[in-house]
N, C-alpha and C positions, 0 to 999 in steps of 0.2 A: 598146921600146928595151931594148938589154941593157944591164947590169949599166955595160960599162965605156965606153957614149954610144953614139950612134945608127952605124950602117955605113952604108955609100958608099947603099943605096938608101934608105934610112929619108933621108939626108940631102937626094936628089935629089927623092923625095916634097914634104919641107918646103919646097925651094926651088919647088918644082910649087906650092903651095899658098898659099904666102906675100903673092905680089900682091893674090890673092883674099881671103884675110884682112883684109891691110890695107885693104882695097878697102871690106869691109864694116862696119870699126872706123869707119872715116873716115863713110861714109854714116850710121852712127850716130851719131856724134859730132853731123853737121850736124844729124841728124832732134832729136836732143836739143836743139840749141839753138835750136830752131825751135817746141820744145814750150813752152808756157809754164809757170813752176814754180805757178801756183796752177790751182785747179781756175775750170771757169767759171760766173759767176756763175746763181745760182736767183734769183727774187724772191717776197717775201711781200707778196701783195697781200689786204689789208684795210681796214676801216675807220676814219677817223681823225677825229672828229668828225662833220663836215656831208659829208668829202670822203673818197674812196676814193685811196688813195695807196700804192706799188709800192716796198719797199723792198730793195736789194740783198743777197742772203744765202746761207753758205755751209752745205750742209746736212751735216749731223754723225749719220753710222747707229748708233743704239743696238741693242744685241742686247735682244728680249722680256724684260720682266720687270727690266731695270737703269733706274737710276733714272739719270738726266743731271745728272751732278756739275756742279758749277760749279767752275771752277780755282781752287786753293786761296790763298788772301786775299795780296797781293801778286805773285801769278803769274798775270797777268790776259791772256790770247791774243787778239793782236791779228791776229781774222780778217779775211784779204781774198781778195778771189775777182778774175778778169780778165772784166773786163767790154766784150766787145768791144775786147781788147787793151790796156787799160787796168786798173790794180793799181788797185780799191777798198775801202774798208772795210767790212765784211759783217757781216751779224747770223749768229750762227749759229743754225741752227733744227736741231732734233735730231726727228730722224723714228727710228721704231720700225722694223727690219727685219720685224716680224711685220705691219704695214701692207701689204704686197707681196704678202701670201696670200690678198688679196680680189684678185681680178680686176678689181672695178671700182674700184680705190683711184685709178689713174691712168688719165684720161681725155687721150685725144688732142687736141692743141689743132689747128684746123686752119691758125690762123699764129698767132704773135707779136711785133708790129711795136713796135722799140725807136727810139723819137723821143726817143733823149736829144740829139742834134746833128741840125745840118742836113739830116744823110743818113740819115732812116730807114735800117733792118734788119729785114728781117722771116726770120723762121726758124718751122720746124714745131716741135715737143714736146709737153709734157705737162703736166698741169693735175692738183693733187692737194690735196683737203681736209684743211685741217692740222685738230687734234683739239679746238683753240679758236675754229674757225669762218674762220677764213682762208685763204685758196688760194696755193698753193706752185705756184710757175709754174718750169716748168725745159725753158727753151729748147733745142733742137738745140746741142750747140758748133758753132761755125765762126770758120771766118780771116775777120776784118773785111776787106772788099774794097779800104777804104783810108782812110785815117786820117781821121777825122770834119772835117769842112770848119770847124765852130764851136757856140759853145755856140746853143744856143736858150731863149729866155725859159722857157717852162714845158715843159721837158722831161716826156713821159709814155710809158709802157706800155697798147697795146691788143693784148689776149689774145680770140681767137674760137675759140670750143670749142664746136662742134657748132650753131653759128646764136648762140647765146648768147655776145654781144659785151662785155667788161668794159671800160674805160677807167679808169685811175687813174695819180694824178698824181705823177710820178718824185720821192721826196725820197732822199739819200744818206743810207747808213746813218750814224750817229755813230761818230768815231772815238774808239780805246780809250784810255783814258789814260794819258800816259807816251808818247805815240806826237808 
């Protein structure tokens, strides 16, 4: 552009170009609302007394060597993840980026079928031992096919990673106070 705004071709360009623009602002725009703003849900399955139980959680990457602050006393983050298109309340679990430098940190799950409603889901992912003994389950994302039909009495999570079957029983995370 010169100095004193664009001449007859610079302008004729713009108008060339312009539909196309709009074209791809607008396809953004939708793709955006289409996106959901939380991430989607991991789960921590561990042991909870007699029973093994699959808690909803959003995981939080700490860089090597920092310690995992907790928010400071009255500024308490009220994490939630989309679970299967649904906002829940999440624990947040803070995993070490330096965990990813083992190759076998995260094992392949070969499905993970989510019986919180009528309509199972099952999706492929990943299976990774948290450093207290717990296993950090982190499903494929996907678009839920359609809105879960209804609740079911004892909702649960069964995770199969390489023949070895888990089963534990869905409980919602707690929500954070103030919420």
């Amino acid at each position: 552009m010169s100095p004193s705004g664009p001449n007859q071709k610079q302008r004729a360009n713009l108008r060339q170009w312009l539909p196309l623009l709009c074209g791809v602002l607008l396809a953004g725009a939708m793709v955006w609302s289409l996106t959901p703003t939380e991430p989607p849900c991991a789960y921590v399955v561990g042991p909870a007394g007699a029973a093994t139980v699959a808690t909803p959680a959003r995981v939080v990457f700490v860089a090597p060597g920092e310690a995992a602050a907790p928010p400071p006393e009255g500024k308490r983050t009220s994490w939630t993840c989309s679970n299967e298109g649904e906002s829940v309340p999440a624990l947040p679990v803070h995993v070490s980026t330096s965990m990813f430098e083992n190759p076998e940190t995260l094992v392949e799950a070969t499905s993970i079928t989510l019986h919180l409603s009528s309509t199972p889901v099952t999706r492929e992912g990943h299976v990774m031992t948290l450093e207290g003994g717990g296993l950090l389950v982190l499903p494929q994302p996907g678009l839920p096919g359609s809105l879960p039909e209804g609740d079911i009495a004892e909702p649960f999570i069964t995770v199969d990673f390489g023949g070895n079957v888990t089963t534990a029983r869905y409980v919602p995370a707690p929500e954070a106070p103030g919420r």
